[in-house]
C-alpha positions in Angstrom: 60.6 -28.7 -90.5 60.9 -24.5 -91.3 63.7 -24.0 -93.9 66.3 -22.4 -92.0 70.0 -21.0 -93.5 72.7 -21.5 -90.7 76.2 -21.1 -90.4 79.4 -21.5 -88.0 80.9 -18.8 -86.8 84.8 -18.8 -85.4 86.0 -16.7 -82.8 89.7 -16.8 -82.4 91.1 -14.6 -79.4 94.2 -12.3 -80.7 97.0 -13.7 -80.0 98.8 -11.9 -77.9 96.1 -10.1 -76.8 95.9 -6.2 -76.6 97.9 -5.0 -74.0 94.8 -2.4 -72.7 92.8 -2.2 -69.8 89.6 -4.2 -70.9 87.7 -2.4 -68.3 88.1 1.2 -70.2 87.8 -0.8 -73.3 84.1 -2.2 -71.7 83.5 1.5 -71.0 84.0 3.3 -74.2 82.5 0.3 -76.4 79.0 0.7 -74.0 79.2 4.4 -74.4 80.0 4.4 -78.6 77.4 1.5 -79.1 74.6 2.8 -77.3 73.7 4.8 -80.0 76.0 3.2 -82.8 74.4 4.6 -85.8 75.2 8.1 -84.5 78.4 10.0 -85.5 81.0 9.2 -83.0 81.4 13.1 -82.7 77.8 13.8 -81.9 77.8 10.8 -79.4 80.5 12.8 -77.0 79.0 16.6 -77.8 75.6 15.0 -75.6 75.1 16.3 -72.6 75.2 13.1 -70.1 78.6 12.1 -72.5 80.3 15.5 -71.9 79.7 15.0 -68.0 80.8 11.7 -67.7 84.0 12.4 -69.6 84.5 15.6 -67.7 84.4 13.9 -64.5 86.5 10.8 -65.5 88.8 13.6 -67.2 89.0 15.7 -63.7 89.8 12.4 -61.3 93.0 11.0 -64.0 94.3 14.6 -63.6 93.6 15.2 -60.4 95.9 12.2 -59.7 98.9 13.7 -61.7 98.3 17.0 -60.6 97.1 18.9 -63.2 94.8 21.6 -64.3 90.8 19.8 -64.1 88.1 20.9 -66.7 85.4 23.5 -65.2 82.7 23.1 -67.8 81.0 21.2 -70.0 82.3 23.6 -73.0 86.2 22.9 -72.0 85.6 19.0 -72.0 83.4 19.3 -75.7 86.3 21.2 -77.2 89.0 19.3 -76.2 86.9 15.8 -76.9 86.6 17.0 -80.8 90.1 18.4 -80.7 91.2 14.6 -79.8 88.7 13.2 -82.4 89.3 15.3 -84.9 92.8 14.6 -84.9 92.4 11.1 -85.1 89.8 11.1 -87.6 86.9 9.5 -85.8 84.5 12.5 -85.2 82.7 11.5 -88.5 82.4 8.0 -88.4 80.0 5.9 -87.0 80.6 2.9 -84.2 78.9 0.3 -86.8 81.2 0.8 -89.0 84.2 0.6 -87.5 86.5 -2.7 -86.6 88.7 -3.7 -83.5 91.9 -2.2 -84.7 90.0 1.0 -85.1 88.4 1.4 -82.2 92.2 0.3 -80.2 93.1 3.5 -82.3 90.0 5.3 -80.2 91.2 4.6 -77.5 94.4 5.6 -77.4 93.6 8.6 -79.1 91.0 9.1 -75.9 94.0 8.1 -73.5 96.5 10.6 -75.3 94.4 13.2 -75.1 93.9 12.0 -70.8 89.8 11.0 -71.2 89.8 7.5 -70.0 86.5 5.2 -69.2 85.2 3.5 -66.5 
């Protein structure tokens, strides 16, 4: 028989659970672990990133009535503006856990950049 080292893994759901919208959560975890070895920074300063978040940025404020982004340079500053401030635009999506990427998040949501 092949030597083979196993072990048991156990998942235990957070109880309660998070009170955030698991689809936006689905979003920005595809989007930051697509490229997860890649500064979280550098993942929203790439062009199909900016576009996406400029759009998703444009319909939550066109629903409140505010002022949307025009260009891809508005959405890239205010993106690192958000990250900077919450001290993710140097880390990296591998390296960060589950509290810290609810921290994401809401720093995304405060800043009105949500996922779909």
């Amino acid at each position: 028989p092949p030597k083979v080292d196993s072990s048991v893994v156990r998942i235990t759901p957070k109880v309660p659970p998070p009170s955030i919208n698991f689809i936006e959560w689905d979003g920005m975890l595809r989007t930051v672990f697509n490229r997860k070895h890649k500064t979280i920074g550098s993942i929203f300063k790439q062009k199909d990133s900016l576009e996406t978040m400029r759009k998703n940025y444009n319909t939550a404020v066109s629903l409140r009535g505010g002022a949307p982004l025009e260009t891809g340079d508005d959405t890239k500053a205010k993106l690192m503006e958000a990250l900077e401030a919450s001290g993710f635009a140097e880390k990296r999506s591998a390296q960060l856990n589950t509290d810290d990427f609810l921290q994401l998040l809401a720093a995304f949501n405060r800043a009105g950049f949500h996922f779909a």
